[in-house]
C-alpha positions in Angstrom: 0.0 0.0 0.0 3.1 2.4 1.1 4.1 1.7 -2.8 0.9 2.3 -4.2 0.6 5.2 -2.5 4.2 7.0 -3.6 3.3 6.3 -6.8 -0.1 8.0 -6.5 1.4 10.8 -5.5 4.2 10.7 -8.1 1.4 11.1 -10.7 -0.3 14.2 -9.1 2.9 15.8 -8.9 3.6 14.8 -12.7 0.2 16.1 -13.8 0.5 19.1 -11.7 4.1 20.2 -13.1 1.6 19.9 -16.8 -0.4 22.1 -15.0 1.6 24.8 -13.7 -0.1 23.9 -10.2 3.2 24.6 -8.4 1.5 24.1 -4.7 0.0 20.7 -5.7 3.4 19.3 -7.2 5.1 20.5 -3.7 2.8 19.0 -2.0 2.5 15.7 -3.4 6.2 15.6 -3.8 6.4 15.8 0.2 3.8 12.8 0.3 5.7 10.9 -1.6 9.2 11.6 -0.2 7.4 11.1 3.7 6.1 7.8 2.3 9.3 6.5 0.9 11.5 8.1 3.9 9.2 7.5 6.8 7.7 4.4 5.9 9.5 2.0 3.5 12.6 3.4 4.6 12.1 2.9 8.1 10.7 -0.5 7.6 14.2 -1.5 6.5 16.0 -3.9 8.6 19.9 -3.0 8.1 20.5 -4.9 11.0 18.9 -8.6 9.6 18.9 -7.4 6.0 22.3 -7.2 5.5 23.7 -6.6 2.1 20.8 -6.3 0.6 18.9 -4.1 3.0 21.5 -1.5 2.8 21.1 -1.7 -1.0 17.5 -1.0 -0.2 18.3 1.9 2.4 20.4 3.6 -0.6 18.2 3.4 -3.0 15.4 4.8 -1.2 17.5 7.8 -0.2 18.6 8.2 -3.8 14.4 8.4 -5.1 14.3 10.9 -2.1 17.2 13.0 -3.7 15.8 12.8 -7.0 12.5 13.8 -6.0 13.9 16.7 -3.6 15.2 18.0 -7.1 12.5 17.2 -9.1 10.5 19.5 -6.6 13.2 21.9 -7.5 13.3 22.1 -10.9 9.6 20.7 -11.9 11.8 17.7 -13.3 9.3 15.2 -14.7 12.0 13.2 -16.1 13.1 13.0 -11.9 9.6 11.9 -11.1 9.1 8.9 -13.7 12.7 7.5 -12.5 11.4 7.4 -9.3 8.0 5.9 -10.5 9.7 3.3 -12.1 12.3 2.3 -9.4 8.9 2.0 -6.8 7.3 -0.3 -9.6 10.4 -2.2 -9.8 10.0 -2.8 -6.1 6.5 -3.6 -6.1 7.3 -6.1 -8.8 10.0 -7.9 -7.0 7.8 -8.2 -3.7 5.0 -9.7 -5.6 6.9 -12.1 -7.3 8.6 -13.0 -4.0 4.9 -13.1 -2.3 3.9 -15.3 -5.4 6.8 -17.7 -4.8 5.5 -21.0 -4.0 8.7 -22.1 -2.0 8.1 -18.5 0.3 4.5 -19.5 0.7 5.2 -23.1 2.0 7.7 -21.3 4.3 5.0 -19.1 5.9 2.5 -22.2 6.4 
């Protein structure tokens, strides 16, 4: 849901940036950056996650970065990177939820 929402927001702040709506794009740039800072972010476990975890911290302070600029410089090239990276995500954890050797695990 944390995912789905970034993205939502991603695409208000794309289609206000069309619209010259430069209060909307701030703030759904903010929602998204809280969302990916304050709750995927935080939900990282660099202390269990290892490697890969801190691959996932860094990335999600990079889309932060990006989207800090995009707010910036109405950047919708910014915005679409980050889009993509959070469906990239989202693809990975369903495919991991969709594993059948994860779901016997969790039985």
């Amino acid at each position: 849901m944390l995912l789905d929402g970034a993205v939502f927001s991603l695409g208000r702040a794309a289609q206000a940036i069309k619209d010259k709506r430069i209060d909307e794009k701030g703030r759904a740039l903010t929602t998204a950056v809280d969302i990916i800072s304050s709750g995927l972010q935080a939900s990282v476990n660099l202390e269990a996650g290892g490697e890969i975890a801190e691959r996932l911290n860094s990335l999600y302070d990079y889309m932060c970065t990006r989207l800090l600029y995009a707010n910036l410089h109405s950047d919708l090239a910014a915005i679409q990177e980050v889009s993509n990276l959070l469906g990239e995500i989202k693809a990975g954890w369903e495919e991991i939820a969709n594993d059948p050797a994860v779901a016997s695990r969790n039985k």
